[in-house]
N, C-alpha and C positions, 0 to 999 in steps of 0.2 A: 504494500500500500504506500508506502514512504515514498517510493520512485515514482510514482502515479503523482505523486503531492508535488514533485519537481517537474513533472513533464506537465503539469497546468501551469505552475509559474511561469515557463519556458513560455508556455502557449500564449499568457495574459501578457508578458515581457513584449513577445514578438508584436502581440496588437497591437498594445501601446508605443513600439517601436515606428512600426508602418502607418501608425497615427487613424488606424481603420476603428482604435475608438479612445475614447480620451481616458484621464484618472477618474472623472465625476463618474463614467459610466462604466466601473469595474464591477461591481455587485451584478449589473445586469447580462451580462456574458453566465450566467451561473446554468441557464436553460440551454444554452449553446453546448457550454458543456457538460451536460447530466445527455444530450442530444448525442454527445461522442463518446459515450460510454461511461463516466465518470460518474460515483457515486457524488451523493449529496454531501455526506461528509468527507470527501475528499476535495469536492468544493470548495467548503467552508472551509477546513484545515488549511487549504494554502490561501483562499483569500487572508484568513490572518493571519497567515507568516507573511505573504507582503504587506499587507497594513500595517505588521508589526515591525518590518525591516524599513519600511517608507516613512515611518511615524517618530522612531526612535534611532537614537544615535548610539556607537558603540561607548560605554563607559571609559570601556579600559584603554589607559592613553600611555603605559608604560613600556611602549615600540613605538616609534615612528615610521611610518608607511608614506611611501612615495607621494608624493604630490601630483602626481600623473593618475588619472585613473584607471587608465591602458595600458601603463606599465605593466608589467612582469618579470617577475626575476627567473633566470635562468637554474634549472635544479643541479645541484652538483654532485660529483660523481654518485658518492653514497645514497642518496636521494633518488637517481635513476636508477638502484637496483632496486627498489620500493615501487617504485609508481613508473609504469609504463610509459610511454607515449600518448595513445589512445586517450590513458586516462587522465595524462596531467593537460592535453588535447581539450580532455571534459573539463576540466578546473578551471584553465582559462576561459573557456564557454562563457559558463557561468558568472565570471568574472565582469567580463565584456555586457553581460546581460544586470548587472548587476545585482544579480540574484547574491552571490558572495564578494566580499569585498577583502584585501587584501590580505588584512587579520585571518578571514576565515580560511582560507587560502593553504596560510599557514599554520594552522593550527590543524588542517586534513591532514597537509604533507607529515606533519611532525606524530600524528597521530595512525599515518601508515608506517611510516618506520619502526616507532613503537612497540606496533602490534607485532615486527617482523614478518609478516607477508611478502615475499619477493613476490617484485614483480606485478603490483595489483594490475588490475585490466580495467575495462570501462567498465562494466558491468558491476565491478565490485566498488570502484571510483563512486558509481551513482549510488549506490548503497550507504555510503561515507557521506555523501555531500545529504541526501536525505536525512540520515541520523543527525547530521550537526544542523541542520535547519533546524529539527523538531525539536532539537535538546535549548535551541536559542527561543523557539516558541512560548512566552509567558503562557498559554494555556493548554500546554501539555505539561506544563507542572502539575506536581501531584496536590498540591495545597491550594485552597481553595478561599486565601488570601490575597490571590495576584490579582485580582482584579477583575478576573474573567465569572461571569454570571454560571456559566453552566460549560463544560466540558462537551467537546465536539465529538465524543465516543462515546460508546455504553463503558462502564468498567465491567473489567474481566472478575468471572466468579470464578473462583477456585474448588 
C-alpha cells in the first residue's frame, strides 16, 4: 500500500506540474483517482502527506543543504555498493518532484547502508522512500495528540 501512497503523489506532483490543475483544486482529483484504481484511503493518506510536506517546514536545521534545489550530490564509492543506479535514479525523481527534499534524501541513502542491503534496486528504493514519507506523516502516528481528528486506517486487531 505504501508504494500506491507514492505513485498518487507522483501522479498529483505531475498535474500540478503541467499546471492541468492548480493547488486550490487538489482534494478534487480524489474521484479521478479512486476512477484508477486507488483506494479511498490511499487517497487520503497521500493527500496529507503532501499537505503535510507543503504546509510544514523541516525543523531540523543541524546540516546545511544546498541552496540549489536541483542539486544532487554525487554517491560515493561505498554508497554505490548500497543503492543501485535505478534506484538512486528513483531518489533523484523524487527529489526533482519535490516529493523529498535533500535531508530526506539523505537520510534513505544513510539508512540503506545501515541496513547492509547490497545493492538495493528500484523496487526496494520505492519501499524506503514510502516508509520514510509515512514515518514523517503527523497522522500515522500512533498518538492521538498530533492533531489529527481520526486516523486514515482501521487499527489492526490482534
Amino acid at each position: 500500500m505504501d508504494q500506491r501512497i507514492v505513485e498518487i503523489l507522483m501522479y498529483v506532483i505531475g498535474e500540478l506540474q503541467s499546471r492541468r490543475i492548480r493547488i486550490e483544486e487538489i482534494e478534487g482529483i480524489s474521484d479521478e483517482l479512486m476512477q484508477r484504481g486507488f483506494s479511498q484511503r490511499e487517497v487520503s493518506t497521500a493527500i496529507s502527506v503532501f499537505a503535510d510536506r507543503l504546509l510544514t517546514e523541516s525543523k531540523r536545521t543541524f546540516v546545511a543543504f544546498p541552496a540549489f534545489p536541483y542539486a544532487h550530490r554525487v554517491l560515493h564509492d561505498l554508497e554505490r555498493q548500497y543503492v543501485s543506479p535505478e534506484a538512486y535514479g528513483y531518489l533523484i525523481e523524487m527529489a526533482r518532484m519535490s516529493i523529498l527534499d535533500h535531508e530526506d534524501v539523505e537520510e534513505i541513502i544513510e539508512r540503506c547502508v545501515l541496513l547492509g542491503n547490497l545493492n538495493v534496486g528500484g523496487d526496494e528504493m520505492k519501499v524506503f522512500v514510502a516508509t520514510h514519507l509515512l514515518e514523517k506523516d503527523p497522522c500515522h502516528k500512533e498518538s492521538s495528540l498530533n492533531g489529527c481528528p481520526t486516523r486514515p486506517w482501521p487499527e489492526r486487531v490482534h
